[in-house]
Residue, then its C-alpha position, 0 to 999 in steps of 0.5 A: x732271321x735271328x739267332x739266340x744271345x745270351x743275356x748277363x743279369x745282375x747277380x740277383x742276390x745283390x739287388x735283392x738287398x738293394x731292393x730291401x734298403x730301397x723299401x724298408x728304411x722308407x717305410x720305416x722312415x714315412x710311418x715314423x717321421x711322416x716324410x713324405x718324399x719317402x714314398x719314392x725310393x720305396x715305389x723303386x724298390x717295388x717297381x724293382x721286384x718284378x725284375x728277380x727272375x729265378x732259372x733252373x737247372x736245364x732251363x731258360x728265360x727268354x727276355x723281350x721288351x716292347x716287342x723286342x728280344x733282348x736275349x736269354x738267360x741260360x745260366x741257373x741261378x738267381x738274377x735280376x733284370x730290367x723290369x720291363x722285360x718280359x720273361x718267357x721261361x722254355x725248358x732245356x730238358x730231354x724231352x720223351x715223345x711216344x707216338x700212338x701208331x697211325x695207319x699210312x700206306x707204304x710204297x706199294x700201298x699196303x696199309x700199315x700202322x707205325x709208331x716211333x719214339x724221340x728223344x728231343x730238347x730245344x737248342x735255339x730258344x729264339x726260334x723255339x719262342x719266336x719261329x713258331x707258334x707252339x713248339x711243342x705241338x709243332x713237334x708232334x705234328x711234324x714227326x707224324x709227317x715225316x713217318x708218314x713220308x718215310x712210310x711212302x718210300x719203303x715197302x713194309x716187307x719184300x713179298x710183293x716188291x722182290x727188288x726192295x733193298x731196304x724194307x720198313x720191317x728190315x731196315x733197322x739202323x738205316x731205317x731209324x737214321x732216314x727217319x732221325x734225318x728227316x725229322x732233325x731237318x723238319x724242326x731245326x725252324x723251330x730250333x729243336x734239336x732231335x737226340x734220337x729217334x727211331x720204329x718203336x712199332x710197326x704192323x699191317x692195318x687190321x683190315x688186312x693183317x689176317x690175310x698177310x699172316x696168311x700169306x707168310x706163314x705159307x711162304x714159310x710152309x713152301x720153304x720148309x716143304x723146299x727143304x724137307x723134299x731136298x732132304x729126302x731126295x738125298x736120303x733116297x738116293x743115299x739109300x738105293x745107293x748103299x743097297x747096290x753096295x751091299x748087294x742086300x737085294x736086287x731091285x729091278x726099275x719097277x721095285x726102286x719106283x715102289x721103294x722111292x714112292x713110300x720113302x718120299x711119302x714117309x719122309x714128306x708127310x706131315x702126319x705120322x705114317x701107318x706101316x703096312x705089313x705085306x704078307x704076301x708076294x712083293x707084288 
């Protein structure tokens, strides 16, 4: 397999002034004096002009000639090359790409929708022209298979697998380098070199995302209702002890059952409790 080479073009500024002299004396010369011979170096001058080739800032020009790579012109500027190459012009810049979400399934088999971001640039432009048939869509393809691979080895969250260390919800950094690895590995065929990428979106699939709202906002119900009933335990007990202190008034078994009944209640209900008066006997 090849590599990319370099090229080193003839400064393009020169030729064009020998591609001046090539062309315009001649014809001066044929339309004045009718010297035929002329027609020559004028017609090398004009097959020399397909040769000036211009290369910007952050950009290349791959050359071939009959089938054969004859290296690259990395270096901007203006230049000059044999006219028989074929120049194949490939950008070097940062390249952006915003994946719409698309529906996987993720360890378990929930199915979620997740979209990433890359940042991306050609690096060896031999295998970008060369390797594969269109890099910028080979590109696209192979980043959608590589999330789609990083969704099936990682749960979406922890409910259903308990033991799971990383999650595609929590995994953060270690999520986003899995994802930047396998992706870097997938087009480094194409010569393609990937800046970064990482989740810019991730969610359950529609059909079972009101079901899975459900199931979170009651697990964060239980765990609010774990914390709230730990606090009133505390609270009661505080109060039956500081009464006992005090000596404020002596309750038998019976008396302390009723008071932690209607502190509990007061204390977990999540509605604002109605105080009733008792007007007559405690009991």
């Amino acid at each position: 397999m090849k590599n990319e080479k370099e090229h080193s073009p003839v400064n393009g500024y020169l030729m064009l002034f020998v591609i001046i002299i090539l062309i315009v004396p001649p014809v001066i010369g044929l339309i004045m004096m009718k010297m035929i011979w002329l027609v020559v170096p004028a017609a090398l001058g004009v097959f020399c002009i397909p040769g000036l080739v211009i290369v910007n800032p952050n950009e290349s020009s791959v050359l071939v000639l009959f089938g054969a790579y004859k290296g690259t012109i990395k270096k901007n500027g203006f230049w000059w090359v044999n006219p028989f190459y074929v120049k194949k012009k490939i950008s070097l810049r940062a390249r952006n790409l915003d994946s719409d979400p698309i529906k996987v399934n993720d360890k378990i088999g929930n199915p979620i929708m997740i979209g990433v971001v890359m940042v991306w640039r050609v690096k060896d432009t031999f295998k970008s022209a060369f390797d594969v048939d269109d890099y910028v869509h080979f590109v696209d393809i192979q980043s959608e298979a590589a999330v789609r691979k990083l969704a099936g080895h990682f749960p979406y969250d922890n409910f259903e697998d308990e033991d799971a260390e990383i999650t595609l919800r929590s995994g953060g950094e270690e999520v986003n380098k899995m994802l930047e690895d396998e992706i870097s590995e997938r087009l480094s065929i194409a010569g393609i070199e990937v800046i970064e990428a990482r989740i810019n979106y991730i969610a359950y699939a529609q059909e079972i995302a009101g079901a899975m709202l459900k199931r979170q906002q009651a697990t964060a119900i239980v765990a609010a209702r774990t914390k709230i009933v730990e606090g009133a335990v505390g609270m009661v007990e505080m109060a039956l002890e500081s009464l006992s202190k005090k000596e404020i008034i002596e309750l038998d078994e019976e008396k302390k059952a009723t008071m932690v009944s209607n502190l509990m209640i007061v204390l977990t209900s999540d509605k604002d409790v109605s105080p009733v008066i008792n007007t007559g006997s405690l009991y």
